[in-house]
C-alpha positions as CSV (number, residue, x, y, z in Angstrom):
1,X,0.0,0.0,0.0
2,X,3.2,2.8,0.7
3,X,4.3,1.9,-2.4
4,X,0.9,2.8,-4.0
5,X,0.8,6.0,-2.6
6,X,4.7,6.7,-3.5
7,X,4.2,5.8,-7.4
8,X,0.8,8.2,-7.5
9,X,2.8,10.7,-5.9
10,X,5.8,9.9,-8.1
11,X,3.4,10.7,-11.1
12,X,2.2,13.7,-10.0
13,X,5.3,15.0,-9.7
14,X,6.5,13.5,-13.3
15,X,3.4,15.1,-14.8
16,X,4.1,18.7,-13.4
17,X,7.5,18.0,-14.7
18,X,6.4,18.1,-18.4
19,X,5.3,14.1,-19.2
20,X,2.1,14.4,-20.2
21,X,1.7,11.9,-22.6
22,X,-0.7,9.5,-21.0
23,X,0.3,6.2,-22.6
24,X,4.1,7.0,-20.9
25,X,2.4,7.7,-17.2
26,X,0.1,5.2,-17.8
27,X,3.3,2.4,-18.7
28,X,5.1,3.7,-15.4
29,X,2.4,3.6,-13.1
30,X,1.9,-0.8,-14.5
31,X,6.0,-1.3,-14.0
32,X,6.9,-2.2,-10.3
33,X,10.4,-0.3,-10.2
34,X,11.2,-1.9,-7.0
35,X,11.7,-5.0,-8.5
36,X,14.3,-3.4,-10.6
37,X,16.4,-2.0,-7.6
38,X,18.8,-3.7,-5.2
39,X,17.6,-4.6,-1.6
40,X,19.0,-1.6,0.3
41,X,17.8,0.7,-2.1
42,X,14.0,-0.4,-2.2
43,X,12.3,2.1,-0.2
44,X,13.6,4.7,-3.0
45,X,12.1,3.1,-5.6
46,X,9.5,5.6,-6.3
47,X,11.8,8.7,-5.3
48,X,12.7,10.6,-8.4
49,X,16.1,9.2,-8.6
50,X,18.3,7.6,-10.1
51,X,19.9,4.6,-7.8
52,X,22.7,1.8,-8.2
53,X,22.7,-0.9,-9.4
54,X,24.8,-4.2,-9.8
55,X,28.7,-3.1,-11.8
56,X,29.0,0.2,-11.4
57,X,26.1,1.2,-13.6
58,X,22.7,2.9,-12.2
59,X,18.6,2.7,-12.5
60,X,18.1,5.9,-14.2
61,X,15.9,8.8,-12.2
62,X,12.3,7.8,-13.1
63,X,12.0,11.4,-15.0
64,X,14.4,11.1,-17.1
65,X,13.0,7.3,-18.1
66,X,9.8,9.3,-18.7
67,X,11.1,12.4,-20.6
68,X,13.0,9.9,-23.1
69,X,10.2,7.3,-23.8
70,X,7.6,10.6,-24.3
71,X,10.5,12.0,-26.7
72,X,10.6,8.7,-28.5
73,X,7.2,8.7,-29.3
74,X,6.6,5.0,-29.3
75,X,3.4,3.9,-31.7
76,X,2.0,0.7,-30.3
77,X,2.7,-0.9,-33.5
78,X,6.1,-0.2,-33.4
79,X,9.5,-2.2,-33.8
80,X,12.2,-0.4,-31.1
81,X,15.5,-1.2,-30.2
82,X,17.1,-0.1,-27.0
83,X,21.3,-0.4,-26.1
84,X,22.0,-0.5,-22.7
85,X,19.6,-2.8,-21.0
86,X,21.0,-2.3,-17.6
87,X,18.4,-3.3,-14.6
88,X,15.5,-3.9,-17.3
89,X,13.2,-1.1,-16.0
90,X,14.0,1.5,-19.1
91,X,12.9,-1.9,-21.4
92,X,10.0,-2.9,-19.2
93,X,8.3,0.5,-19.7
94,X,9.3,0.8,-23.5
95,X,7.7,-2.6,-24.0
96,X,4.5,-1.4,-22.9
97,X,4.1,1.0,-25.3
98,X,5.6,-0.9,-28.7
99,X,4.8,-4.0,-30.5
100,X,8.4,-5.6,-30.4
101,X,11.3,-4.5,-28.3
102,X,15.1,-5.7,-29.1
103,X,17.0,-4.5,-26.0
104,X,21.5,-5.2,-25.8
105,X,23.4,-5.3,-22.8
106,X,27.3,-5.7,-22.5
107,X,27.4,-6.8,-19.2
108,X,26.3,-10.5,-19.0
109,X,25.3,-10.9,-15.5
110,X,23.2,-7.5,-15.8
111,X,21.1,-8.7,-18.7
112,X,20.5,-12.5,-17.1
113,X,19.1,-10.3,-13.8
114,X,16.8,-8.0,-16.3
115,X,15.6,-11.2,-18.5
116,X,14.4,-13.0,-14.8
117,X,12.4,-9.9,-14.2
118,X,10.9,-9.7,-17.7
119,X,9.6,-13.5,-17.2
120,X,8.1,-12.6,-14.3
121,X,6.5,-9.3,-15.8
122,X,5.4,-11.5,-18.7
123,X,6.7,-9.0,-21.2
124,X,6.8,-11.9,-23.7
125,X,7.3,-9.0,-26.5
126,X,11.1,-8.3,-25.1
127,X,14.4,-10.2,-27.3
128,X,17.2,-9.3,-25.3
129,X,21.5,-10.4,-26.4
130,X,24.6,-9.4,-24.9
131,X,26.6,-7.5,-27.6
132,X,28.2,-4.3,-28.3
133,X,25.5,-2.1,-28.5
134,X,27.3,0.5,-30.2
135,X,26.7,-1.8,-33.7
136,X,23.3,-2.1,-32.8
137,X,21.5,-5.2,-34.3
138,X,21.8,-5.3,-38.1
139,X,20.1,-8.6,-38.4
140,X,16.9,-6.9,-37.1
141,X,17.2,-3.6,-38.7
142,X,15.7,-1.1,-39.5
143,X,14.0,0.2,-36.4
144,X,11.1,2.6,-35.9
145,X,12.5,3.9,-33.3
146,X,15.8,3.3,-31.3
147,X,16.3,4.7,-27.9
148,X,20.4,4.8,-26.4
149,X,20.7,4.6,-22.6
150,X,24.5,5.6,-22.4
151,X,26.2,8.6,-23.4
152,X,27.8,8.7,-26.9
153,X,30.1,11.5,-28.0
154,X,28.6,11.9,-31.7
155,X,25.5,9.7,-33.4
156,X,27.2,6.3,-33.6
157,X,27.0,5.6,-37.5
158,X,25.8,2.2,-37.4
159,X,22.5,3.1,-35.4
160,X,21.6,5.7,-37.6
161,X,22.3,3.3,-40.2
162,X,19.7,1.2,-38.6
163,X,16.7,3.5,-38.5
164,X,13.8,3.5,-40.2
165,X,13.2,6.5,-42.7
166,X,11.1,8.9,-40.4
167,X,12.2,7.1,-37.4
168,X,13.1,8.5,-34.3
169,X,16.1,8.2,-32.4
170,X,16.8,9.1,-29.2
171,X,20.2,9.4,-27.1
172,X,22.8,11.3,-24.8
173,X,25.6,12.8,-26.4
174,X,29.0,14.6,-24.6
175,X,31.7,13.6,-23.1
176,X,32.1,11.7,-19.9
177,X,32.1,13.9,-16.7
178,X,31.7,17.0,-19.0
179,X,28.0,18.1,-20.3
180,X,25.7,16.1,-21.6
181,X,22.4,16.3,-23.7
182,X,19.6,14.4,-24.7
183,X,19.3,14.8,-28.4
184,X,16.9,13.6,-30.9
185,X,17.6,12.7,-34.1
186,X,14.5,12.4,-36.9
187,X,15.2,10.4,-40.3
188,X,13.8,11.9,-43.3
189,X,15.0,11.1,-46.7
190,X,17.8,8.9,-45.5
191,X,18.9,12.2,-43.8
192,X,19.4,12.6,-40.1
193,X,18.2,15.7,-38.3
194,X,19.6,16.7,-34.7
195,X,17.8,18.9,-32.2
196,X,18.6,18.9,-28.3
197,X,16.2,18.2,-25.8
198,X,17.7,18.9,-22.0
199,X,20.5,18.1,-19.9
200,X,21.5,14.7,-18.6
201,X,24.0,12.2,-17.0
202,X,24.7,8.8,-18.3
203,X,27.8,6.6,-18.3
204,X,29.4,6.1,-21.6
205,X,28.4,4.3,-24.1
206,X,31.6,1.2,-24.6
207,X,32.1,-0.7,-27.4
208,X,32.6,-4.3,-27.1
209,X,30.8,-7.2,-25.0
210,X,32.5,-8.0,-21.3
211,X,34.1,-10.9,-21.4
212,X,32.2,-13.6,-19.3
């Protein structure tokens, strides 16, 4: 029952925040972000913040989860592909909203946590691989929409490469520990079209899988 009351409160404050698109509230008030957190961390699941998780990486702040996946604008028909699975919750909520999410992890032991949750979630519309994320996934391309959970320094190539014409992509660029934006890039005519959204802070995007 506290949690109830902490994830209405939680989407209060995301909708006087700017997230009003209802199908994006609506996703985030069905996913149990607790489930996605450590133990110590649980009665902060429905804080607006972003916590730790398992190697070094974090649960991003339930805003910024929000602001991106309202940014993407996911069509329930859609085909998406997300790159840094991480704890699963970012995926959970996209999966809500799109026919058929492809979600890539590097970490091995991160993605074998999220997959567990996804079973029990029965979000049977999630493929999930370890891999470099920064190729994307060529043999499922192209994508209506591509969303990039880790900071990039320019528009990696082969993920523009992989979006649909008038898809939308939408990812962190700057360096690490320096500024950072959330940019969206549009593809019209086989032409990509940047325009900045807001600040953020993610950990790099890495090329190449860790070695189990």
């Amino acid at each position: 029952m506290k949690n109830e009351a902490r994830k209405i409160r939680l989407i209060m404050e995301l909708r006087r925040s700017g997230v009003t698109d209802t199908r994006v509230l609506s996703a985030i008030e069905r996913i149990p972000r607790e489930i996605f957190v450590p133990d110590p961390f649980k009665d902060q699941a429905y804080e607006n913040t972003a916590l730790p998780i398992k190697l070094g990486q974090t649960i991003s702040q339930p805003l910024v989860v929000a602001s991106m996946s309202q940014a993407l604008a996911v069509g329930e028909r859609m085909k998406v592909l997300e790159i840094g699975t991480g704890s699963g919750y970012q995926a959970a909520v996209l999966a809500k909203l799109c026919r058929r999410l492809y979600t890539i992890e590097r970490h091995g032991p991160l993605l074998a946590g999220a997959e567990e949750i996804f079973k029990q979630l029965r979000l049977h519309n999630i493929t999930a691989i370890v891999a470099d994320g920064s190729r994307g996934w060529p043999e499922q391309a192209p994508f209506d929409r591509i969303m990039v959970t880790a900071a990039a320094e320019t528009v990696p190539e082969k993920l523009a490469d992989q979006l649909a014409e008038g898809g939308i992509m939408v990812l962190p660029l700057g360096a690490q520990g320096g500024d950072q934006d959330l940019i969206r890039v549009t593809k019209q005519d086989g032409k990509t079209r940047e325009e900045s959204l807001f600040p953020v802070r993610f950990v790099p995007l890495v090329a190449g899988e860790v070695p189990s």
